[in-house]
MARTI-305500 format. One line per field, with one value per residue (C-alpha): residue in one letter; x, y, z. Coordinates in nm, 4 decimals, decimal comma. Layout:
rest = (A:...)
x = (X:...)
y = (Y:...)
z = (Z:...)
END
This chain:
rest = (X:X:X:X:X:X:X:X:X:X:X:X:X:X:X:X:X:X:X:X:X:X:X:X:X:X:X:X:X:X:X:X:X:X:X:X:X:X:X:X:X:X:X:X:X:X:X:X:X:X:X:X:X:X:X:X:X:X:X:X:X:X:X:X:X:X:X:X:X:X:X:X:X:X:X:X:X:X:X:X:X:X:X:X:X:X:X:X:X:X:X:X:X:X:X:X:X:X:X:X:X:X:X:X:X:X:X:X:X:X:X:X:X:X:X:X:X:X:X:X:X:X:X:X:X:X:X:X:X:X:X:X:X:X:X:X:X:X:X:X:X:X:X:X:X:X:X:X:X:X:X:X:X:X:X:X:X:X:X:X:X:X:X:X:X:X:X:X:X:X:X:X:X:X:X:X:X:X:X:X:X:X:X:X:X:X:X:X:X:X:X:X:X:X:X:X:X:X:X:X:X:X:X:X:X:X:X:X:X:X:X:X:X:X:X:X:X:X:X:X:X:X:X:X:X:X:X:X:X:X:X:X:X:X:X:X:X:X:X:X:X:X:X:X:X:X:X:X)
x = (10,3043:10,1620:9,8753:10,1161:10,3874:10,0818:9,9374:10,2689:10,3381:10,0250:10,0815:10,4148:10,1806:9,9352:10,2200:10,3957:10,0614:9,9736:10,2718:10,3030:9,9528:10,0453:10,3418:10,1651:9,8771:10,1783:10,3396:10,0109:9,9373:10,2995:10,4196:10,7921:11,0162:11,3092:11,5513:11,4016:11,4764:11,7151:11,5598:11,7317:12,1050:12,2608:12,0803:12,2055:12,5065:12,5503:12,4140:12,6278:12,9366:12,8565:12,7845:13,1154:13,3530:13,0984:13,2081:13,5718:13,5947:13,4025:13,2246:13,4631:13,7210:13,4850:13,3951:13,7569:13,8565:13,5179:13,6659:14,0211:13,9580:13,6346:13,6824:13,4898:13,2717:13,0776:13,0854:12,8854:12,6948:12,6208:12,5281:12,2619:12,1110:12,0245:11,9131:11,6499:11,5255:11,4938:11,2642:11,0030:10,9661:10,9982:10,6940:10,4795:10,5160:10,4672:10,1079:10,0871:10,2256:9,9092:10,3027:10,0925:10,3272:10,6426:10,4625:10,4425:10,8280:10,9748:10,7562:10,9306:11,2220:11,2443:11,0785:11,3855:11,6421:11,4840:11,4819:11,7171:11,9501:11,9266:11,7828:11,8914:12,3047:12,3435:12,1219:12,0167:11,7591:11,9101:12,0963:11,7478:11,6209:11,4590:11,6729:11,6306:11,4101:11,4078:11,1075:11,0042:10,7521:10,9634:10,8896:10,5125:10,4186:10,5670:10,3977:10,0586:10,1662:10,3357:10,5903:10,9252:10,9208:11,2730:11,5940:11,6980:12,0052:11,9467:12,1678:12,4002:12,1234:12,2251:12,0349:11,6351:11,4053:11,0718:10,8981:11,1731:11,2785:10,9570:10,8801:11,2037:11,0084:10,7199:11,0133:11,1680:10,8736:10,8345:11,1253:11,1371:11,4480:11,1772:11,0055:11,2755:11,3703:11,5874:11,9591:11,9121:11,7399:12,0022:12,2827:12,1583:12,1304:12,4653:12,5879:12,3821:12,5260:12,8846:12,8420:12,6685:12,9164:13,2075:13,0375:13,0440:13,4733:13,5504:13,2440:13,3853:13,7101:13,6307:13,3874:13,6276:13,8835:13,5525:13,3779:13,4731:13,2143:13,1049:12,7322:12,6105:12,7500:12,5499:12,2633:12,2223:12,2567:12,0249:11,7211:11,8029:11,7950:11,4744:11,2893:11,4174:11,3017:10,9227:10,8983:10,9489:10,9209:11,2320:11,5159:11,8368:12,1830:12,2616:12,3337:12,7034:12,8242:12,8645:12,7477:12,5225:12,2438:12,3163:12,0666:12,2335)
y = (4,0417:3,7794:3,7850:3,6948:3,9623:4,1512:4,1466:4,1978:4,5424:4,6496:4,5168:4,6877:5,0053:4,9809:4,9204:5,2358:5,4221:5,3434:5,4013:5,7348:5,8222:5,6919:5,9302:6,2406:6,1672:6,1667:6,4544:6,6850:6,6533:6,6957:7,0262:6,9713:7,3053:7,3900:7,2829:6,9549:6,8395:6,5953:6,3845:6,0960:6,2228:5,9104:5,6604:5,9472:5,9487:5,6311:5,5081:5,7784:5,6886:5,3152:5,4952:5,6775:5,3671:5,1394:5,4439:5,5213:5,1014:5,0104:5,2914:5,5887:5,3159:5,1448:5,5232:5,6586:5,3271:5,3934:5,7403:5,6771:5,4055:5,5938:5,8387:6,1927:6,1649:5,8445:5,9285:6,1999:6,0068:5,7537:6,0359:6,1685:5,8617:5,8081:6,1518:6,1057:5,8349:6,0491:6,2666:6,0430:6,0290:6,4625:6,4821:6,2467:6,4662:6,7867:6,6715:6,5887:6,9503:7,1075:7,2761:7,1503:7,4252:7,2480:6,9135:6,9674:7,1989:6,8040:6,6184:6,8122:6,7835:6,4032:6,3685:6,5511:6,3835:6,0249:6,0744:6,3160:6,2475:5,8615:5,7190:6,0724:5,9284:6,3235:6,6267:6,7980:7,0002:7,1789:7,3940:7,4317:7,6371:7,3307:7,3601:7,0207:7,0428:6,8183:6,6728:6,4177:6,2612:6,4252:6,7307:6,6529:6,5850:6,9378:7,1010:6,9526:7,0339:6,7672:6,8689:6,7569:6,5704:6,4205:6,4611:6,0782:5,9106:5,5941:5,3209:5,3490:5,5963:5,8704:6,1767:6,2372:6,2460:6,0754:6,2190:6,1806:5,8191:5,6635:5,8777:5,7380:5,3723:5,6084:5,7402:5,3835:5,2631:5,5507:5,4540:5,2635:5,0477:4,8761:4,7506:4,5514:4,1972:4,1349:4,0819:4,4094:4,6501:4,5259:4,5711:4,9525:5,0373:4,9205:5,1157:5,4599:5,4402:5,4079:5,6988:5,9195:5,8698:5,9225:6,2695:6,3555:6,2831:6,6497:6,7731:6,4904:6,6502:6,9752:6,8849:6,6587:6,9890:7,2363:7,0677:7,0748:6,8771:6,6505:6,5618:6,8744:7,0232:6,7364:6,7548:7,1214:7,1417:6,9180:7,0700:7,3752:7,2119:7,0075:7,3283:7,5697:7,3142:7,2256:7,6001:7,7604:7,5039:7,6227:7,3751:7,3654:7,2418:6,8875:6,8065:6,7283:6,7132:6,3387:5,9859:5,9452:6,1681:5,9253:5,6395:5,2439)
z = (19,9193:20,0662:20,3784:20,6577:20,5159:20,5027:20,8404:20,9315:20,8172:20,9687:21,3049:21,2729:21,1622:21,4808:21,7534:21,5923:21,5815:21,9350:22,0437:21,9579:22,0371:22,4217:22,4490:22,2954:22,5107:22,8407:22,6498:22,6144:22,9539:23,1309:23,2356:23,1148:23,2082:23,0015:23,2526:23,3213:22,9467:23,0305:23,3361:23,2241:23,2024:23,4384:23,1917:22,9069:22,9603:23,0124:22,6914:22,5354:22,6556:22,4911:22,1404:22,1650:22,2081:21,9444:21,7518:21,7871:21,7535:21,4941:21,3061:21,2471:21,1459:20,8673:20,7586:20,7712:20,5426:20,3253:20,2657:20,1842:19,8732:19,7232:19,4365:19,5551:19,2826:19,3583:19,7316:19,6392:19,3716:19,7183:19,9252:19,6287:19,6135:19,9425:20,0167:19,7234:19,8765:20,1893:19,9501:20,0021:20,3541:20,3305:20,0996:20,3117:20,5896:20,3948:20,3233:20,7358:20,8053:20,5591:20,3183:20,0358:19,8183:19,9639:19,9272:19,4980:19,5354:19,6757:19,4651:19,1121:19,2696:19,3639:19,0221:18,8219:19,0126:19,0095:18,5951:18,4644:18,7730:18,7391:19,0717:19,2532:19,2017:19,0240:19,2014:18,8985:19,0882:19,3195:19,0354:18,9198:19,2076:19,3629:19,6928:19,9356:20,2089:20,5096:20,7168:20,9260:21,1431:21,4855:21,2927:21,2588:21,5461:21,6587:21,4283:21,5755:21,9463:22,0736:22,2771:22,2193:22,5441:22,7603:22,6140:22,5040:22,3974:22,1898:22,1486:21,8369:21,7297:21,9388:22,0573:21,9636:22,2315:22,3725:22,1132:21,7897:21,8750:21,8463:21,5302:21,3636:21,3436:21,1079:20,9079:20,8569:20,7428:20,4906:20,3133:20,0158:20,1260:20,4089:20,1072:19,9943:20,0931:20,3704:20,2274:19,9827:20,2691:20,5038:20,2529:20,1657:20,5153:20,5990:20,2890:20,3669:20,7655:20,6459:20,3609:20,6864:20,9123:20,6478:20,6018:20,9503:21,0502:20,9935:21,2325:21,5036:21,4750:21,5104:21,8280:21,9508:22,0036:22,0892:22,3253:22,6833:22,7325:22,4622:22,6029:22,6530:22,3805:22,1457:22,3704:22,3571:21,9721:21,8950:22,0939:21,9162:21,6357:21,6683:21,8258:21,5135:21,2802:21,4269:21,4777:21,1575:20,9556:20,7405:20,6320:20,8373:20,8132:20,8416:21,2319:21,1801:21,4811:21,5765:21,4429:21,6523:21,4482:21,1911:21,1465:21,1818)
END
């Protein structure tokens, strides 16, 4: 790499840092009460409404068609190979959380599948006893008491929070896609939202019919979600209930 690309990624590094370090420094010494989590809802809802026709438009189409012409078995293969990738990002922020025996568990099994499961496209390791585990920056930060902060819907990104969204930039950077030059990391990416969102049009439906109303319902389950996961550490389902968990 050369020393502008260079200087580059570690600008990107400090803004992300000091970002972060600003909003647990706000976070640490606001008194946030549970029913002031979503301060923002105009602005949320808002924004929300703007992810759901971007999705019924343009997304859940492209997935639905993504669906229809590929065979089950290399779906799956796409969805195992980006959720090795993911690995990486888990085991980095094992190490942050101290789960140095989860840290070496993730390690074997991103090892096994990267090998004997060529590039993660066949999970060998789960049938091993090496069962997936999910974490991420969001997640660390919780762990070292920073509160989770407003409730906050992103553009095509969906719900996360003031403390999540800026940890997704940490988590990007993590991956081994960023690494890549432009055309191939954008081309992945593209490929890895489509296979997401195709795995999520059965939860949509079923929401779609649930909900009476579709915000709060999101909204709700994903604080849950976040606060179950930061608290006890343990892995949790897959938040299938709309695209806009998924990462574009």
């Amino acid at each position: 790499m050369s020393n502008t690309g260079t200087k580059y990624s570690l600008n990107k590094v400090n803004v992300i840092f000091s970002v972060i370090i600003t909003l647990a420094f706000l976070f640490a010494s606001a008194d946030i009460r549970a029913e002031e989590n979503d301060p923002l809802e105009p602005i949320n809802r808002a924004i929300f409404e703007f992810n759901e026709v971007v999705d019924e438009n343009i997304f859940k189409p492209v997935a639905e068609g993504y669906k229809y012409i590929t065979p089950d078995p290399v779906e799956t293969g796409v969805s195992n190979f980006f959720s090795n990738i993911g690995e990486i990002s888990t085991i980095a922020n094992d190490v942050l959380q101290l789960k140095f025996g989860q840290a070496t568990h993730d390690t074997a099994r991103f090892a096994i599948n990267s090998t004997l499961g060529i590039f993660g496209i066949f999970d060998v390791a789960t049938p091993m006893g090496l069962k997936k585990n999910k974490e991420d920056f969001g997640q660390t930060l919780g762990f070292w008491g920073i509160p989770n902060g407003p409730y906050l819907v992103l553009p095509f990104l969906g719900p996360s929070s003031f403390r999540d969204g800026p940890s997704l930039l940490v988590d990007y950077e993590m991956s081994p896609v960023e690494q890549l030059h432009h055309e191939e990391r954008q081309g992945l990416q593209a490929i890895d939202a489509v296979d997401a969102r195709a795995k999520l049009l059965r939860a949509t439906k079923i929401l779609d019919a649930a909900a009476k109303d579709k915000y709060i319902f999101i909204r709700e389950s994903y604080l849950q979600r976040r606060e179950s996961l930061v608290r006890d550490g343990e892995n949790a389902e897959e938040f299938e209930i709309d695209v806009q968990e998924v990462d574009y």
